[in-house]
TIVO-2410 file (N, C-alpha, C; in nm, 3 decimals):
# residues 118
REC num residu      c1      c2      c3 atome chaine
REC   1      X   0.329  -8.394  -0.918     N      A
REC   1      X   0.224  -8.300  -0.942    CA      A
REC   1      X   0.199  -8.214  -0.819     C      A
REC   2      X   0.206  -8.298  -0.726     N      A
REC   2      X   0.217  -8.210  -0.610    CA      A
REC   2      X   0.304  -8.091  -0.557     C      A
REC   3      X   0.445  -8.173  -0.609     N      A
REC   3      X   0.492  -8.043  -0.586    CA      A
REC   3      X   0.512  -7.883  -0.682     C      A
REC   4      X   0.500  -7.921  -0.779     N      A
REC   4      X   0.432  -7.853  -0.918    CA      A
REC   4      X   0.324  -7.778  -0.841     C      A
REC   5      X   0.207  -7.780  -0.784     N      A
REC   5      X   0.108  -7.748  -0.704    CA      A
REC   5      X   0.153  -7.650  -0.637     C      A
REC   6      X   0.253  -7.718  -0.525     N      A
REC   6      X   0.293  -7.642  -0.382    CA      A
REC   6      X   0.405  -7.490  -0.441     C      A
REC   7      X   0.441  -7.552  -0.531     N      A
REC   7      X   0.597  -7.398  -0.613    CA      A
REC   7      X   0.438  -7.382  -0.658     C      A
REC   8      X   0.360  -7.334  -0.737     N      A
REC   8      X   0.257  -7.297  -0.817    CA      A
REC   8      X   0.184  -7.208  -0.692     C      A
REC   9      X   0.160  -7.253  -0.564     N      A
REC   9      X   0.042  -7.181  -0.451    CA      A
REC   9      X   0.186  -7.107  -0.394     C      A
REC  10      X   0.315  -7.137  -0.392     N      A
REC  10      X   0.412  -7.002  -0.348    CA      A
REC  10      X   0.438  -6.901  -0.380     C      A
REC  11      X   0.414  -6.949  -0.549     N      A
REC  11      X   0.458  -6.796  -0.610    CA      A
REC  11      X   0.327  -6.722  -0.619     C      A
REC  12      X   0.218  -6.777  -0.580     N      A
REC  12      X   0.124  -6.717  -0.560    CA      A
REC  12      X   0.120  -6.651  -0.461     C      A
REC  13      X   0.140  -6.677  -0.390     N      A
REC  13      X   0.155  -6.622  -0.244    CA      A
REC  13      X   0.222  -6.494  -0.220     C      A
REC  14      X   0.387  -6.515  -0.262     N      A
REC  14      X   0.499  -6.438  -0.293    CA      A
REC  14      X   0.478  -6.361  -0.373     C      A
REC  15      X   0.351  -6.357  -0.471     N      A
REC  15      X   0.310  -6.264  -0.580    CA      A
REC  15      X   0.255  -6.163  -0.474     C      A
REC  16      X   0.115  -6.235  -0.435     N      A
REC  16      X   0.009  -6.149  -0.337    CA      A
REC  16      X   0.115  -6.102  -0.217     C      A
REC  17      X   0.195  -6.149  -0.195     N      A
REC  17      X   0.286  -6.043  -0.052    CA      A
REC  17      X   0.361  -5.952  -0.130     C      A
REC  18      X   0.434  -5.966  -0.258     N      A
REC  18      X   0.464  -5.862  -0.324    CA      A
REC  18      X   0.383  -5.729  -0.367     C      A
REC  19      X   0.282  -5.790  -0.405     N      A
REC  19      X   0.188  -5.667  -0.417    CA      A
REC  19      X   0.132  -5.616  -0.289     C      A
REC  20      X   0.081  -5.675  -0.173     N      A
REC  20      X   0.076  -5.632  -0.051    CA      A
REC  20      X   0.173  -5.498  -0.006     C      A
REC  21      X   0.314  -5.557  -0.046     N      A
REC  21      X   0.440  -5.436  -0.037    CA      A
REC  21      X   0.441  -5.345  -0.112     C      A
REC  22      X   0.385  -5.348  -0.214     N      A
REC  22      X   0.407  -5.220  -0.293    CA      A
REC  22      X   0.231  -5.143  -0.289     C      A
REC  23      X   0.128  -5.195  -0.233     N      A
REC  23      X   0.018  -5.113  -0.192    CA      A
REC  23      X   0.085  -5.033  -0.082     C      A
REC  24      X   0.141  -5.128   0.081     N      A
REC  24      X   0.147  -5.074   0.163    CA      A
REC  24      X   0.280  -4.966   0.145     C      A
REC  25      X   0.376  -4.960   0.027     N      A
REC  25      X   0.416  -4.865   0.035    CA      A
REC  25      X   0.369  -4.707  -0.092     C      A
REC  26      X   0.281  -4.779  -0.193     N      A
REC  26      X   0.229  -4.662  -0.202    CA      A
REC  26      X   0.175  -4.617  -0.086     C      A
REC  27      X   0.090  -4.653  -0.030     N      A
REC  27      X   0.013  -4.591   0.099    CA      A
REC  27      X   0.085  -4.505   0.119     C      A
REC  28      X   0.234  -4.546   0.177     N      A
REC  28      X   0.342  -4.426   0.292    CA      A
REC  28      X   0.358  -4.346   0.193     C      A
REC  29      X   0.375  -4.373   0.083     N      A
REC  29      X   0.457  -4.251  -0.053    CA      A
REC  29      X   0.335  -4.121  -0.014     C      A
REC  30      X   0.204  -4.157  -0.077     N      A
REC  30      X   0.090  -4.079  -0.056    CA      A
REC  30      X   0.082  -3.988   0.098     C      A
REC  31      X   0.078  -4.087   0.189     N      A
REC  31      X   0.096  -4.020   0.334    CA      A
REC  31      X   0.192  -3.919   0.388     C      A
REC  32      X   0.323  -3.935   0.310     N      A
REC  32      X   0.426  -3.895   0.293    CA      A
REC  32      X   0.429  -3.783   0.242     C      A
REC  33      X   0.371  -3.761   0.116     N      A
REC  33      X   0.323  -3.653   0.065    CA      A
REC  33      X   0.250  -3.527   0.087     C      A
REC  34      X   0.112  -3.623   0.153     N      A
REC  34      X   0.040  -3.545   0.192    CA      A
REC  34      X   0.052  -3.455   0.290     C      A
REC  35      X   0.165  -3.550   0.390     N      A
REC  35      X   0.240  -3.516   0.503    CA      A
REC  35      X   0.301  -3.369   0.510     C      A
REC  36      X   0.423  -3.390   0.439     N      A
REC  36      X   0.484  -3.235   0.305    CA      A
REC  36      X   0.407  -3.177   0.296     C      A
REC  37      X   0.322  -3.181   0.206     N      A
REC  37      X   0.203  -3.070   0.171    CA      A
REC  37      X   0.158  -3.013   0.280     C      A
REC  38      X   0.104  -3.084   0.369     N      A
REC  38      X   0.035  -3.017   0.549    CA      A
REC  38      X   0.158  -2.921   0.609     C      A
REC  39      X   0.291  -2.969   0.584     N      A
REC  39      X   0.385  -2.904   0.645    CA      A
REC  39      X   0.438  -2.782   0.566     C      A
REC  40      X   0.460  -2.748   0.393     N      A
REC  40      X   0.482  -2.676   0.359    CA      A
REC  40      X   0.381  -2.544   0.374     C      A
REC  41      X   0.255  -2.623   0.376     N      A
REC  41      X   0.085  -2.494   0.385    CA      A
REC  41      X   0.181  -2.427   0.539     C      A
REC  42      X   0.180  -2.491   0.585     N      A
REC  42      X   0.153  -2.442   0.782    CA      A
REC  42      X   0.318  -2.389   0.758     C      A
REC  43      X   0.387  -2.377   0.695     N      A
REC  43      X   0.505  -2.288   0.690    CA      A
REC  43      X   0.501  -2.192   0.620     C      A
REC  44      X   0.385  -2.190   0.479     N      A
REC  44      X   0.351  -2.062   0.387    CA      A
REC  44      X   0.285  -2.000   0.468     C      A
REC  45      X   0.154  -2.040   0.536     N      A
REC  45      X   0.081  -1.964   0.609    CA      A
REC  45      X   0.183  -1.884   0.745     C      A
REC  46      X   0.280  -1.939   0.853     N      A
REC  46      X   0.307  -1.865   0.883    CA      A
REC  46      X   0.413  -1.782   0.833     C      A
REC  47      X   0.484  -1.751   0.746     N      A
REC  47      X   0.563  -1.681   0.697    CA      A
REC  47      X   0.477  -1.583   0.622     C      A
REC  48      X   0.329  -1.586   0.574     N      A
REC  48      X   0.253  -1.512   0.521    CA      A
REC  48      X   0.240  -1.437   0.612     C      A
REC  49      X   0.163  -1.462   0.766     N      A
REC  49      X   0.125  -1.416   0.894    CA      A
REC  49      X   0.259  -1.306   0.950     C      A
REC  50      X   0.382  -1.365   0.917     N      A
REC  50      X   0.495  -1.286   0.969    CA      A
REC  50      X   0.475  -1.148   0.873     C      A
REC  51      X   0.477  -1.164   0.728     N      A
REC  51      X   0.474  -1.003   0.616    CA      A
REC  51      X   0.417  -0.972   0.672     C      A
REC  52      X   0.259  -1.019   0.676     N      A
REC  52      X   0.135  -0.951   0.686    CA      A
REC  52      X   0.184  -0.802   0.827     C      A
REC  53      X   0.212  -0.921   0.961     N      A
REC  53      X   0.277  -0.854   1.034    CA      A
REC  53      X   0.371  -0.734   1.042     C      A
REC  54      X   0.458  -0.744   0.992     N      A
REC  54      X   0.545  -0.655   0.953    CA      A
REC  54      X   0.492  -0.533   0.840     C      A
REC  55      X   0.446  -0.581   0.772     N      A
REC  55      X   0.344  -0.467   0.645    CA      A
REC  55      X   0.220  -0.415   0.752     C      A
REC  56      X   0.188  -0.422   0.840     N      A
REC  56      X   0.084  -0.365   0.939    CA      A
REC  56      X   0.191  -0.260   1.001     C      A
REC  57      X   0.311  -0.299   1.057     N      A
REC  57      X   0.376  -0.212   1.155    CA      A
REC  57      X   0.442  -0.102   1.047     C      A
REC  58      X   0.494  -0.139   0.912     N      A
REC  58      X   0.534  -0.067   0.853    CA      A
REC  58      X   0.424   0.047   0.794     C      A
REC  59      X   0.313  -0.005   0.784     N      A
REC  59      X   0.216   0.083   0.701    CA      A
REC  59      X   0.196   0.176   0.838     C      A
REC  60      X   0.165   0.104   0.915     N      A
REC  60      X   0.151   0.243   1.096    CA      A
REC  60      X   0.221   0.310   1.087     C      A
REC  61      X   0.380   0.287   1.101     N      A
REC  61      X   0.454   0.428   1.060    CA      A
REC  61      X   0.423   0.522   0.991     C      A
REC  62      X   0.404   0.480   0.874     N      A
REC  62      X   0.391   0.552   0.723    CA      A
REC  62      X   0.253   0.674   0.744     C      A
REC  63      X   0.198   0.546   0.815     N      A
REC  63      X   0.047   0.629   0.825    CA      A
REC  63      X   0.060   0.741   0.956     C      A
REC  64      X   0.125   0.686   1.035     N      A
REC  64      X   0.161   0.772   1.165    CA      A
REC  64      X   0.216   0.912   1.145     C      A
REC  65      X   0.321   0.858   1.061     N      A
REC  65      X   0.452   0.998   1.047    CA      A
REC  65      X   0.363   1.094   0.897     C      A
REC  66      X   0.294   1.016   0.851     N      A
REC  66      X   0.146   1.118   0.757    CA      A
REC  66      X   0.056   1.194   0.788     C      A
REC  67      X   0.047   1.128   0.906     N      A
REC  67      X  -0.066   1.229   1.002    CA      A
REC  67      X  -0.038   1.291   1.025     C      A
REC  68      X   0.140   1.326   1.135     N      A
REC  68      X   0.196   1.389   1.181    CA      A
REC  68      X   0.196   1.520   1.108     C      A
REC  69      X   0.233   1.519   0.928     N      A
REC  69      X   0.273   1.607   0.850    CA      A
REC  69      X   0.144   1.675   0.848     C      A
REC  70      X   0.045   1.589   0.785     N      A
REC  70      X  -0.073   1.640   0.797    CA      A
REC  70      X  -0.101   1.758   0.888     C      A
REC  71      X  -0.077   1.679   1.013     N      A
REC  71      X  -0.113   1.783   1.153    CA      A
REC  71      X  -0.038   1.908   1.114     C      A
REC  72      X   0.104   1.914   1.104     N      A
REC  72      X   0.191   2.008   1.113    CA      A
REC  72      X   0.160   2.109   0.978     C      A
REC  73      X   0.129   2.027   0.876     N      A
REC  73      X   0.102   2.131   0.757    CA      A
REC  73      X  -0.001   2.231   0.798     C      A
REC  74      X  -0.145   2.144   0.882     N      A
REC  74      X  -0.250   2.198   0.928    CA      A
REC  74      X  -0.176   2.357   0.965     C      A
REC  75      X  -0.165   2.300   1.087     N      A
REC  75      X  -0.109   2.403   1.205    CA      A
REC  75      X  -0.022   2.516   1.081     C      A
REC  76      X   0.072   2.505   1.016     N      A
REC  76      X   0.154   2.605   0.950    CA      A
REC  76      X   0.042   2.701   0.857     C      A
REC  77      X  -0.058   2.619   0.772     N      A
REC  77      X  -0.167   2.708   0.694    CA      A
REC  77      X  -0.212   2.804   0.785     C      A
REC  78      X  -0.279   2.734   0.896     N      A
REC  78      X  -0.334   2.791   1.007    CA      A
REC  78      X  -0.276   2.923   1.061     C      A
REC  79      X  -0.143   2.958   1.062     N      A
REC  79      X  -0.049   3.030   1.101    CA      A
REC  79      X  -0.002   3.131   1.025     C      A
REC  80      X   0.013   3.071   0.925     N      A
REC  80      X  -0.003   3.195   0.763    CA      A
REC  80      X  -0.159   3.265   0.764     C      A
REC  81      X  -0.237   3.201   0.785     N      A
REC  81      X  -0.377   3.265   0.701    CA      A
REC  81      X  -0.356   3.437   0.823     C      A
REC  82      X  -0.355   3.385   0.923     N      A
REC  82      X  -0.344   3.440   1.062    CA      A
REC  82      X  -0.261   3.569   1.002     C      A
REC  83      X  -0.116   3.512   1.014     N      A
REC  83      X  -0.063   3.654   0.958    CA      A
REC  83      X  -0.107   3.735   0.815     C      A
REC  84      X  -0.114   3.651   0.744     N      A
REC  84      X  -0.222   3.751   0.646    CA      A
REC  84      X  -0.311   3.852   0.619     C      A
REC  85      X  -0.382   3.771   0.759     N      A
REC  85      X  -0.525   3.873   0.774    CA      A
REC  85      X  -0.442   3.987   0.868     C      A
REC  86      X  -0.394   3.983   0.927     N      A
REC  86      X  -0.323   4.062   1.028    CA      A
REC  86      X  -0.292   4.118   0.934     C      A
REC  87      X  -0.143   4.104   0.823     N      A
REC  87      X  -0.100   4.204   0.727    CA      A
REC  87      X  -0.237   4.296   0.677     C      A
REC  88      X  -0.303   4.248   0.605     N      A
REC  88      X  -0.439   4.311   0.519    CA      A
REC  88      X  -0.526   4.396   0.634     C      A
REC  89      X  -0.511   4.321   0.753     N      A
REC  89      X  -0.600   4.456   0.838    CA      A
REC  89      X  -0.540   4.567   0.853     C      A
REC  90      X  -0.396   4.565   0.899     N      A
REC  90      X  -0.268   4.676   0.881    CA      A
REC  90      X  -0.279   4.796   0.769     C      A
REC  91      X  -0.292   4.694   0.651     N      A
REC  91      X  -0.312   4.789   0.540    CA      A
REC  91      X  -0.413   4.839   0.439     C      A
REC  92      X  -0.534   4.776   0.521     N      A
REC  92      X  -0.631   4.807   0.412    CA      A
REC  92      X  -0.656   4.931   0.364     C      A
REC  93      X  -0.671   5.020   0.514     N      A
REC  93      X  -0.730   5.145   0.517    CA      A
REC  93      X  -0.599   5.225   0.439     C      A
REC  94      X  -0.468   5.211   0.433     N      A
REC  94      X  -0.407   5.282   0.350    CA      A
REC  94      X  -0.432   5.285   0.210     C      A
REC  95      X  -0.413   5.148   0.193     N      A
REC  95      X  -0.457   5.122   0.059    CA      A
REC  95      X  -0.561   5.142  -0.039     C      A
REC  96      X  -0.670   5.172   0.054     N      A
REC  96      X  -0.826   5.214   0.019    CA      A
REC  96      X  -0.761   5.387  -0.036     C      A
REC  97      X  -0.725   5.432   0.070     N      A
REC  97      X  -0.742   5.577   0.066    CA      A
REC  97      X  -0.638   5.617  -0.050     C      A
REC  98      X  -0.528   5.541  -0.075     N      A
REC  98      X  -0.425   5.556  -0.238    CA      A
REC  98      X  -0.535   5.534  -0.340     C      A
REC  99      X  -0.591   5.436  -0.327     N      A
REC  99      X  -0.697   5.409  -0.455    CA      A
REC  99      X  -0.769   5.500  -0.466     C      A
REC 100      X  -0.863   5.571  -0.368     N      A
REC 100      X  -0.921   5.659  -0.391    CA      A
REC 100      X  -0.883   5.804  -0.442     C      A
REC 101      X  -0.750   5.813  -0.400     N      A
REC 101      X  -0.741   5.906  -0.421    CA      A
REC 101      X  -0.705   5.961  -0.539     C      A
REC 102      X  -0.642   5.835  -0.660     N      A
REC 102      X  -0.561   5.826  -0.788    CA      A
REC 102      X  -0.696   5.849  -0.815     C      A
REC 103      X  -0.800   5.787  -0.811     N      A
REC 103      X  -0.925   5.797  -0.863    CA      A
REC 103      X  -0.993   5.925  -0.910     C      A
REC 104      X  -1.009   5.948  -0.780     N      A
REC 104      X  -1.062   6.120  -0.765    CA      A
REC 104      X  -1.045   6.166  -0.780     C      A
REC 105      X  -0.890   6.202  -0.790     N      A
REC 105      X  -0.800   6.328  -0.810    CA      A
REC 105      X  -0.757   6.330  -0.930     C      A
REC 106      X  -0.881   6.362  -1.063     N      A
REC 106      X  -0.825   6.340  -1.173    CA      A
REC 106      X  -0.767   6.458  -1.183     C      A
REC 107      X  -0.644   6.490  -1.302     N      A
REC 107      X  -0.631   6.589  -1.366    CA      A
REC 107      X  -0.598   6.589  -1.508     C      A
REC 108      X  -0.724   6.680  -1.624     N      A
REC 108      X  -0.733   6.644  -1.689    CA      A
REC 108      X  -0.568   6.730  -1.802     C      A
REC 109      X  -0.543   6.664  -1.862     N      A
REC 109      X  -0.417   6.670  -1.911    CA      A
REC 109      X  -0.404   6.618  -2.090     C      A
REC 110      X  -0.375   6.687  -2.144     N      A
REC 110      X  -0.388   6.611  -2.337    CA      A
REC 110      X  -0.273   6.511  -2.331     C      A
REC 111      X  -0.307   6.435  -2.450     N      A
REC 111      X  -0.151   6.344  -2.439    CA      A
REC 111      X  -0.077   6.387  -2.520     C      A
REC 112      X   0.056   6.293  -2.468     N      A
REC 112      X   0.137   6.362  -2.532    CA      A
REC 112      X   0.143   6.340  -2.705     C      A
REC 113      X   0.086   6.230  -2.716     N      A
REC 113      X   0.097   6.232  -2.883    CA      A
REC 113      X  -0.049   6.262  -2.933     C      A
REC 114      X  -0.062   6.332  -2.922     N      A
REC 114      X  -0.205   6.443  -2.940    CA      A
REC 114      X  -0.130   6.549  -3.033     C      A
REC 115      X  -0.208   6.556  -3.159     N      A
REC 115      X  -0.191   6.602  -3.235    CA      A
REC 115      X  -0.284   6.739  -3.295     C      A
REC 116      X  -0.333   6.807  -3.298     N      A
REC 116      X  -0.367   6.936  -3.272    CA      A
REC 116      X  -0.420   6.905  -3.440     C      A
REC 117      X  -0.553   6.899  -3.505     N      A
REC 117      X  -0.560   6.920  -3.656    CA      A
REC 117      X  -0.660   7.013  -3.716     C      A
REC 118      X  -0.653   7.113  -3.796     N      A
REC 118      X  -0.643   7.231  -3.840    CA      A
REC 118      X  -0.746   7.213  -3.946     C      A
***
């Protein structure tokens, strides 16, 4: 009976250390995991940090060499209006004095499909 007893309190034992082993290795599985997870975040995050990076320097260009046009379109309007007014000061006074003068200088004349009726 005794020894019936003693195999009976081993496999008890050998039960509870079996399960001991498979807590303490869920534990690592979980730790393990969680482990991964901490390491994949902190590799998304910096590879996020790198675009982000790069989409800052790329958008500066974009925005840089926009301004630039900007500026330069400025400056070219600026440069036209200029000669414009220059042209139109050149010619106003001619132009006034043609108008006026088609104006004024009527002469009165019948047309030609003017028909004369009796």
């Amino acid at each position: 009976m005794a020894s019936q007893s003693q195999g009976i309190h081993q496999l008890l034992q050998a039960e509870k250390r079996a399960k001991d082993k498979l807590e303490d290795a869920k534990k690592r599985k979980v730790k393990r995991i969680k482990q991964a997870k901490d390491e994949a975040m902190a590799e998304a995050d910096q590879y996020r940090m790198l675009r982000d990076k790069q989409f800052q320097l790329t958008q500066s260009k974009i925005m840089g060499s926009q301004s630039h046009l900007s500026d330069e379109i400025d400056k070219q309007t600026l440069e036209k209006i200029k000669e414009l007014n220059g042209s139109y000061n050149a010619c106003v006074e001619s132009v006034l004095t043609q108008v006026l003068n088609m104006v004024c200088d009527v002469k009165p004349e019948i047309h030609v499909n003017f028909r004369a009726t009796n």
